[in-house]
C-alpha positions in Angstrom: 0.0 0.0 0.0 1.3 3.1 -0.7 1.6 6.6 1.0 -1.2 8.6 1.1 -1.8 12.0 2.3 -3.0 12.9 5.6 -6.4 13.9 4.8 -6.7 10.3 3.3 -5.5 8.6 6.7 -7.8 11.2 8.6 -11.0 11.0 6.7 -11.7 6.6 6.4 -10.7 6.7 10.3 -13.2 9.2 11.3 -15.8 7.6 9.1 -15.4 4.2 10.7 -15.4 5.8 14.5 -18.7 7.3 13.6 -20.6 4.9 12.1 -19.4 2.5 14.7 -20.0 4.7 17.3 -24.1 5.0 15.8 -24.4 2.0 15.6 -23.4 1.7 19.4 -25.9 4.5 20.3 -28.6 2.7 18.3 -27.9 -0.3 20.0 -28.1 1.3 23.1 -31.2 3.6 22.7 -32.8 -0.2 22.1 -31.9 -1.4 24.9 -29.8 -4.5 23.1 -28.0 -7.4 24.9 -27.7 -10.8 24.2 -30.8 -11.7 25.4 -33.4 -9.8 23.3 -31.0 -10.4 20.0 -29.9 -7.0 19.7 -26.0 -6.3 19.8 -22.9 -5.6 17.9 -20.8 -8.0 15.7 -17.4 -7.5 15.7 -17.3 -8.5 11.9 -19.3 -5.6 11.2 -16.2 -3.1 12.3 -13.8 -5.4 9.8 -16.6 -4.6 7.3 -16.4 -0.5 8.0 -12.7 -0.9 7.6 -13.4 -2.0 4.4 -16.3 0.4 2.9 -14.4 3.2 4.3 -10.8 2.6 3.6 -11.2 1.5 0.3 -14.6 2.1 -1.2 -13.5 1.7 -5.0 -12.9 -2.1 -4.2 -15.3 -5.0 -5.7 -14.9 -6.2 -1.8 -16.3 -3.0 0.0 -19.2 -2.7 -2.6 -22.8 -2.8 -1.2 -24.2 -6.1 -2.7 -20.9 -7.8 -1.7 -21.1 -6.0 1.8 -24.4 -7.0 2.5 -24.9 -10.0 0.9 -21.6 -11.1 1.9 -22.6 -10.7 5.8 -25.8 -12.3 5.0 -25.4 -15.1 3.4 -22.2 -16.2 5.8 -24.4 -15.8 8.9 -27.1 -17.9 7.3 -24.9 -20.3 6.1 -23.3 -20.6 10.1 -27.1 -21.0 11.5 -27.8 -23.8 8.9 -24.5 -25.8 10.0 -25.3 -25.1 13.7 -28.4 -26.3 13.3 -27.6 -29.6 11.9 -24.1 -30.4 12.7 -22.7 -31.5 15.8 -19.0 -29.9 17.1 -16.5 -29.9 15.9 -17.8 -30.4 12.2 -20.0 -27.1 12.4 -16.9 -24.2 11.9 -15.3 -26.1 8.9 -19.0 -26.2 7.6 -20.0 -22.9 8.3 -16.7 -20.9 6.6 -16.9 -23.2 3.6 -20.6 -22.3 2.8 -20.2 -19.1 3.4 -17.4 -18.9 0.7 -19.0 -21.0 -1.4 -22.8 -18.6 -1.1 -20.2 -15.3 -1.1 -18.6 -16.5 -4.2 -21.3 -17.7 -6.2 -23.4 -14.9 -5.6 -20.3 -12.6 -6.5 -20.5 -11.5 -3.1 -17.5 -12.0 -1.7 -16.7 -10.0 1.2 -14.1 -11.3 3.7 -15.0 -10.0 7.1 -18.2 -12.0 6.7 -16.0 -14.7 7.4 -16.0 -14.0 11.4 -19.6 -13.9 11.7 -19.6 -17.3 10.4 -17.0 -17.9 12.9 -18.5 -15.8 15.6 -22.0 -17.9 15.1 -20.9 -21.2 15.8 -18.3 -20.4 18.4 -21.4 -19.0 20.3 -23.4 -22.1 19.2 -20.8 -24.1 21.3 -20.1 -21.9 24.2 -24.3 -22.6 24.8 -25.9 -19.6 23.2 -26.6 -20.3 19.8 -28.3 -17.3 18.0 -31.7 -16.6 16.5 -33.1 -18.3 13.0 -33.5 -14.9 11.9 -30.2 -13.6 13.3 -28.7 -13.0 9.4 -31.4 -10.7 9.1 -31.3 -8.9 12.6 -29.1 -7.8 13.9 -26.7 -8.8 10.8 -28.6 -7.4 8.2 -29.7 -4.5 9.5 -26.5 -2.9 10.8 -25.2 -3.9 7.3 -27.8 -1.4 5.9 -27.2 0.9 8.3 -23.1 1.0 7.7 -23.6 1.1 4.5 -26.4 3.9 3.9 -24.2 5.9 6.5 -20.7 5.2 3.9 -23.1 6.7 1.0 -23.7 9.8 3.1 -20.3 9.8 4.4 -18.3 9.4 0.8 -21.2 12.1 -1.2 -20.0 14.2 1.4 -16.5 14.0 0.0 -17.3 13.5 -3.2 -15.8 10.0 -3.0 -17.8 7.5 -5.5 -19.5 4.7 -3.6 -21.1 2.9 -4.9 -18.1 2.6 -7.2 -20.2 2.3 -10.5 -17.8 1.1 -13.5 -18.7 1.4 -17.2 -19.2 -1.9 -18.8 -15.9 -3.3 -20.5 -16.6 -3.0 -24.3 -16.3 -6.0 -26.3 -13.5 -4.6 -29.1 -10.5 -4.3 -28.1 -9.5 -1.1 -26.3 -7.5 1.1 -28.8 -5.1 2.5 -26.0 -4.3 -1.1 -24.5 -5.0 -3.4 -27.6 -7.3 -5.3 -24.6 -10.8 -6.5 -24.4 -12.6 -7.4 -21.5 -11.6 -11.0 -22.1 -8.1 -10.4 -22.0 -8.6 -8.0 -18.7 -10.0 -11.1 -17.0 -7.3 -13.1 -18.5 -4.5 -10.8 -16.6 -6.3 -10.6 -13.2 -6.4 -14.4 -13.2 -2.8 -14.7 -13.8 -2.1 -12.5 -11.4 -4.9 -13.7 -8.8 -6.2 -9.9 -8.1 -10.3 -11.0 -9.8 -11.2 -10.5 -6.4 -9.4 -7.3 -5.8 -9.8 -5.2 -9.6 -12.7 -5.4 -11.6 -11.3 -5.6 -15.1 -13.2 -1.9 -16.1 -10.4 -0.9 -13.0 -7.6 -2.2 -14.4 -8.7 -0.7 -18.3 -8.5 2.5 -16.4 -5.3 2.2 -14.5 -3.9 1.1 -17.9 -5.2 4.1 -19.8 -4.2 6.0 -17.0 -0.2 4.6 -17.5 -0.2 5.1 -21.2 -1.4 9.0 -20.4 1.4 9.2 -17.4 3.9 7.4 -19.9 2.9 9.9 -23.0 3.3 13.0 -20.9 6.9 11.7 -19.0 8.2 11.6 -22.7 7.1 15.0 -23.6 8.5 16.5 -20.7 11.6 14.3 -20.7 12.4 13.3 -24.3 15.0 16.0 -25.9 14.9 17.0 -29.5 18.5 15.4 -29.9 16.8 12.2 -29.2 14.2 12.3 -32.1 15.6 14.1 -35.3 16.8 13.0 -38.0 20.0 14.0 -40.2 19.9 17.3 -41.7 21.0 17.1 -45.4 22.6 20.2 -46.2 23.9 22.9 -49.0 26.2 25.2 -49.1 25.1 28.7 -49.6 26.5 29.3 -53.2 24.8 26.1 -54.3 23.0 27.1 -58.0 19.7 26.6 -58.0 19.9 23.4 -60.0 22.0 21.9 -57.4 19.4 22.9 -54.8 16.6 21.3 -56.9 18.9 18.4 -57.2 20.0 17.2 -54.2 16.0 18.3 -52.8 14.7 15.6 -55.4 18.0 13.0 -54.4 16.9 13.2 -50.5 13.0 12.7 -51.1 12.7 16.3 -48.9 10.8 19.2 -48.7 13.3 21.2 -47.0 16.9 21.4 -47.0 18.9 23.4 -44.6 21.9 25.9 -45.8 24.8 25.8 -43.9 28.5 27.0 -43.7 31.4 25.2 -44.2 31.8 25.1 -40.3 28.3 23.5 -39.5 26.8 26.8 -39.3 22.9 27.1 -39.6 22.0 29.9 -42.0 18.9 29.6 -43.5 15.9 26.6 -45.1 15.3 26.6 -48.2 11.7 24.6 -49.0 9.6 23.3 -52.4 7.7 26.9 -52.8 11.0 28.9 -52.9 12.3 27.2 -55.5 9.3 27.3 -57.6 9.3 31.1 -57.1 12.2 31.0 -58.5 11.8 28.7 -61.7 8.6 30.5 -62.2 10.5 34.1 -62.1 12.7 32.5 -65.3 10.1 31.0 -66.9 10.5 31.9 -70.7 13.8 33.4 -70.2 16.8 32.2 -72.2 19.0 29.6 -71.3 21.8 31.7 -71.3 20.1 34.4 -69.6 18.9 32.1 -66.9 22.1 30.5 -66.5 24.0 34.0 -65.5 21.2 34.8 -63.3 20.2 31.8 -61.6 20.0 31.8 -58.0 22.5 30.9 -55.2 21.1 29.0 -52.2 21.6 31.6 -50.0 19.4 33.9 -52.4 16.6 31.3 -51.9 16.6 30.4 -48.7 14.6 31.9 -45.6 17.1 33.6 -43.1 15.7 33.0 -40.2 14.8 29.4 -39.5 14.3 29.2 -35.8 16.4 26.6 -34.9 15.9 24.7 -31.1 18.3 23.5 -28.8 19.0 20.2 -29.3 18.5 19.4 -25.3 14.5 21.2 -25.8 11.7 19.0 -24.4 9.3 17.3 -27.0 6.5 19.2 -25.0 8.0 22.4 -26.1 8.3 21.3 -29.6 4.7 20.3 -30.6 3.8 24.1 -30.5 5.9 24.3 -33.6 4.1 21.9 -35.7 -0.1 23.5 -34.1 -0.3 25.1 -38.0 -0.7 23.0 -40.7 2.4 22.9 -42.9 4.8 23.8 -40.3 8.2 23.1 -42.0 10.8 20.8 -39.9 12.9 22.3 -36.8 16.5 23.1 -37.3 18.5 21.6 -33.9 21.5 23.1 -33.1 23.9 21.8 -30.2 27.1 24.3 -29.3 25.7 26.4 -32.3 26.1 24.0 -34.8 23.5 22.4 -37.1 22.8 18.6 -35.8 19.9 17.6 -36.8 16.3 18.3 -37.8 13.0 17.6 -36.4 9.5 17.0 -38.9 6.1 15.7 -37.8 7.1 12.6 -38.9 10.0 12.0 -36.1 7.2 13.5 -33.7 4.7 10.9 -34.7 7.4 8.1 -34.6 8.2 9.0 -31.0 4.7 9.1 -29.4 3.4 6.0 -31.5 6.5 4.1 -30.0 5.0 4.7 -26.3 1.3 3.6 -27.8 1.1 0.1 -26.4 -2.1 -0.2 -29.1 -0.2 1.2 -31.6 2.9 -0.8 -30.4 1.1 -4.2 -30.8 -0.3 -3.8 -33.8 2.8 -2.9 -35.3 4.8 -5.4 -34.1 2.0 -7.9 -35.2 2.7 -6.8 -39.0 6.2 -7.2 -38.9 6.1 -11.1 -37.5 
């Protein structure tokens, strides 16, 4: 169990002293004892531990809560009834399992009522036919209507009220409900996480794991090779080596590694449409240098800048690629496409499929 915050320690503890301590007045004001049937289980306190504590649990859920209590006290009056000692107590705990479980009911401190019934059975005071239903079942609707106010209060959900698995496979995990099932088998927590609980803790990883590589992934870590020209490169050569590298954009650069300028597809059709009909000998003696068709000021990032900082460059459609520069010099670039590469590789959806079509 983890650490939790001290409002979290503070607020189940004061729930559980409450409701146990109106239950105890109740009690009282009724003058309960033994004798007249009206009293306190102690299972019912292991119970408020429970529905308190950990209300998002299938174990601390009304119908398991109450049905749980019911149907193990029941089951310890029936093996009282017709079983002698010391055959009663094994009895009594394995119907009560067996009702809990195949009712979906299961709710462990029902467990020592069971117990708690046939140990009194044997010391001479065995309860009431009707005890499942008082004083059992009716503190059991108390505690829990009590828990409802208690957790609305808060604005804590209890009933915890999950959306139904749907049957296609989730596209964040790659899971459907039969393979949610599948895992809590494996790892024996059916009883503990309903599978629509573990689809959200999953979701809830893949978001936590998507925004830990925005905020942690640099732009070093993503780009690509920059294919470069120099700045006197003709235009031809620029057109050239553009077609030659399948890009849209090429970066201009010194002969030190320098970043001066982009040069992208529209520039140099401006400039082929500018000579259009011209001679070829006229063209020729005027055709453009690169660093005559390039935009000057490229904006280049830090190669150590977050990913989280980068996707603000690519929010308008046809955003051209990112220079990176590390100690000033050109290192790399960064498209859409190396951004989409990196968060796809963190999809586990995306992930599986993927690695699916390349067995």
């Amino acid at each position: 169990m983890g650490r939790r915050p001290l409002v979290e320690i503070l607020r189940p503890a004061i729930g559980v002293g409450l409701a146990m301590a109106l239950a105890d007045i109740a009690i009282t004001a009724l003058n309960g004892d033994r004798a007249n049937g009206i009293f306190l289980v102690s299972g019912i306190a292991s119970s408020s531990v429970l529905i308190f504590a950990i209300p998002n649990s299938p174990l601390a859920q009304p119908w398991s809560a109450f049905m749980g209590m019911v149907i193990s006290a029941e089951a310890a009056v029936a093996a009282t009834t017709f079983l002698p000692y010391p055959f009663a107590a094994g009895a009594a705990l394995a119907g009560a399992v067996l009702g809990m479980m195949a009712l979906r009911a299961l709710h462990p401190p029902a467990a020592g009522v069971a117990l708690f019934v046939v140990l009194e059975a044997e010391a001479g005071h065995p309860v009431h036919p009707l005890f499942p239903v008082f004083p059992v079942g009716a503190l059991m609707a108390a505690l829990i209507l009590i828990a409802l106010v208690w957790h609305r209060l808060f604005k804590q959900s209890y009933p915890n009220r999950l959306p139904r698995v749907p049957d296609a496979p989730n596209p964040v995990t790659g899971l459907d409900e039969d393979d949610l099932e599948a895992v809590l088998l494996e790892f024996r927590q059916s009883a503990n996480i309903a599978p629509a609980d573990l689809e959200r803790l999953t979701e809830a990883v893949a978001a936590r794991s998507a925004q830990a590589l925005l905020a942690t992934t640099p732009a070093r870590a993503i780009m690509h090779p920059a294919v470069t020209v120099g700045p006197e490169m003709p235009l031809r050569e620029v057109i050239a080596r553009m077609r030659a590298a399948h890009l849209r954009v090429l970066a201009v650069a010194d002969s030190e590694g320098s970043l001066l300028g982009l040069v992208d597809q529209s520039r140099l059709i401006d400039a082929l449409e500018a000579g259009f009909g011209m001679p070829a000998r006229s063209l020729r003696a005027m055709e453009p240098q690169a660093v005559e068709l390039m935009d000057p000021q490229p904006n280049p990032v830090s190669a150590d800048l977050p990913l989280a900082a980068l996707l603000a460059r690519f929010a308008r459609p046809g955003a051209p690629p990112v220079p990176v520069l590390d100690g000033g010099r050109l290192v790399g670039m960064v498209g859409r496409a190396d951004l989409v590469a990196a968060l796809t590789s963190r999809a586990p959806g995306f992930a599986q499929s993927t690695q699916e079509k390349n067995a």
